[in-house]
N, C-alpha and C positions, 0 to 999 in steps of 0.2 A: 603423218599429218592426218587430224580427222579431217573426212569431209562436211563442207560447209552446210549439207543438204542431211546429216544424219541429227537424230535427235536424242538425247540420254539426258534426262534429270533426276532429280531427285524426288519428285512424284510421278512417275510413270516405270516401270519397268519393263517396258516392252522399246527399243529401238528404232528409229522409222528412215529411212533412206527415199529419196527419189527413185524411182524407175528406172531414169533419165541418168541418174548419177555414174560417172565411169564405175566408184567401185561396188556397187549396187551386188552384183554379180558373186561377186569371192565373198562378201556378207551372207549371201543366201547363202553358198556351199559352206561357207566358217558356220554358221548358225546351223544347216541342217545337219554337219557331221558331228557338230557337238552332242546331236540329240535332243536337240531344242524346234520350236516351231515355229513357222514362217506362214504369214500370210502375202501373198501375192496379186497381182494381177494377170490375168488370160487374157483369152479373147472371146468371153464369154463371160464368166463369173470370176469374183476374185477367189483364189484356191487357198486353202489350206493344206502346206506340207511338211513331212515330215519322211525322215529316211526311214525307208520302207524294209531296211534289213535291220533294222533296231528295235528290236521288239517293246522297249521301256516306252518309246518316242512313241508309239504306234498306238500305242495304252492309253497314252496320255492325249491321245487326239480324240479316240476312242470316246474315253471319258466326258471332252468337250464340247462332243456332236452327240453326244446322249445315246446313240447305237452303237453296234460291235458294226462290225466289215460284212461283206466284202466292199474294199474302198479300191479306187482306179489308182493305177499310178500314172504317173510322169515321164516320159521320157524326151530325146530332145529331135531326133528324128527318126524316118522309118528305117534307116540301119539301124540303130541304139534299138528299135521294136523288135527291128530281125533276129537281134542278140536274144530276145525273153522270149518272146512268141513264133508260135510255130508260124509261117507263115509262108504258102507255096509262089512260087514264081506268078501265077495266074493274080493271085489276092495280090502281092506287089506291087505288080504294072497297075491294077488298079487302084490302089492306097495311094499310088504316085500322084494321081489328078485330085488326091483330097486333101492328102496329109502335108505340111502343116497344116490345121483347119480344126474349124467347130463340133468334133466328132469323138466319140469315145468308143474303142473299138475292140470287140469282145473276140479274143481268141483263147486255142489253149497251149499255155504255159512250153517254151522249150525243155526246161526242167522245174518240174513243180515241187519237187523233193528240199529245193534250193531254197521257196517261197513260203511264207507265211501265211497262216492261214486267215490273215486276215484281208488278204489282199486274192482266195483264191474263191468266188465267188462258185454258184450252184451249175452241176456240169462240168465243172473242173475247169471253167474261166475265167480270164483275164481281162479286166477293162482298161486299155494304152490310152493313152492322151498325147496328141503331139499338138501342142495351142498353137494359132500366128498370133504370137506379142512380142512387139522387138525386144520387152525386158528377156522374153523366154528365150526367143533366139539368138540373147547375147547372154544370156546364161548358160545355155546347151548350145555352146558353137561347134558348126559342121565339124568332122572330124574328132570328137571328143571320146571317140572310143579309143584315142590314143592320149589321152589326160584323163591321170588318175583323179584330179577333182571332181572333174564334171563328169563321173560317170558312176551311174547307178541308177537305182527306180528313186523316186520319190513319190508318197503319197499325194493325190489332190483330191480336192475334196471341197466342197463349197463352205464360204464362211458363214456358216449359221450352224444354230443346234435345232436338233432334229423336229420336224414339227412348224420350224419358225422359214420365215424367207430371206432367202440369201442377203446377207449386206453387199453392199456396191460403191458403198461409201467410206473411204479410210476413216475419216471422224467417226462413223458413227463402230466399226470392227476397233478402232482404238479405243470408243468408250466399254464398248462392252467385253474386248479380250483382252486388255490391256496387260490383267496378270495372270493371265492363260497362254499367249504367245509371247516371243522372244524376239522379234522381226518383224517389222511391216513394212513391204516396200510398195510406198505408195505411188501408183497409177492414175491419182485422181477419180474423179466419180467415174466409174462403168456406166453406161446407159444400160438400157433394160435390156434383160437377156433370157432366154426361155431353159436357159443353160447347151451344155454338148446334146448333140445327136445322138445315141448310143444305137447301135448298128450289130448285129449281131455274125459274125462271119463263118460262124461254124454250121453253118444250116441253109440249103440250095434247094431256093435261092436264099442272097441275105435277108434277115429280117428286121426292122427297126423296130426294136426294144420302145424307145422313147425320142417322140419327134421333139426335138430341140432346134437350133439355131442352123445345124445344117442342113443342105439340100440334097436328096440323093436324084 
């Protein structure tokens, strides 16, 4: 049975689900393992993503945001980060008091051999995202390192192309990406947002890269 809240016509080719909707969820992972692309909402900006071990999908965001990478990914908590990023006990207990949160959190790579390089930024790092949005935290539920759905990086990345400022508004990412993505699960308008934090942890002490939304 479709959901009441999903939307497909015959003039639009991009999909649109609630947030809110139970199966909001298994749409994003069906849509991003297809290689297809998904706008969402954070707790910040709404993201653009796309499965970050698919090099076609990657291309194809690429394209839409008008620059190459390095682009942040996704994941769903700081275990799921502990899996890709190097990350010692000390930086843990500390990511504990932030993560989930407004932060984008530059480490480097457990195995960068694995990673693309469009996701391996200058310095040989890594920008994590773990958002608080209940769509994200019911998307990436705790323990999901033991479901093969919900596990992997996904790209995020703001919905705008390069140059322009983030949309915030479903209307307005459905008028302009309509036949550029594949998915939009709308959150309703975002309020204004300076975007993530980007914090840099490889360097003592850490450094902020770029003051956003979080507070250190």
């Amino acid at each position: 049975m479709v959901s009441p809240h999903v939307e497909d016509t015959a003039t639009t080719s991009v999909k649109r689900v609630a947030a809110t909707d139970p199966v909001a969820p298994a749409m994003f992972w069906q849509t991003i393992r297809a290689g297809d692309l998904v706008a969402y909402p954070t707790d910040t900006l709404y993201g653009l993503g796309a499965d970050a071990e698919n090099h076609a999908a990657v291309r194809h965001l690429a394209e839409i945001k008008g620059r190459e990478g390095p682009f942040s990914v996704m994941v769903g908590h700081l275990e799921q980060l502990e899996e890709y990023g190097l990350v010692s006990q000390e930086i843990a207990d500390k990511l504990a008091g932030m993560l989930p949160g407004p932060y984008t959190i530059l480490l480097p790579p457990r195995c960068p051999e694995k990673l693309s390089s469009w996701i391996i930024g200058p310095g040989e790092k890594v920008g994590f995202r773990v958002p608080r949005h209940p769509f994200i935290r019911a998307a990436f539920p705790y323990g999901s390192l033991r479901d093969q759905q919900a596990r992997g990086l996904v790209i995020t990345t703001s919905v705008n192309q390069a140059g322009q400022p983030p949309l915030q508004d479903p209307e307005a990412i459905q008028d302009q990406f309509e036949r550029q993505i594949d998915l939009l699960v709308d959150g309703g308008v975002l309020p204004p947002s300076r975007g993530s934090t980007i914090v840099d942890l490889t360097t003592a002490p850490w450094q902020v890269i770029r003051q956003g939304d979080g507070k250190l």
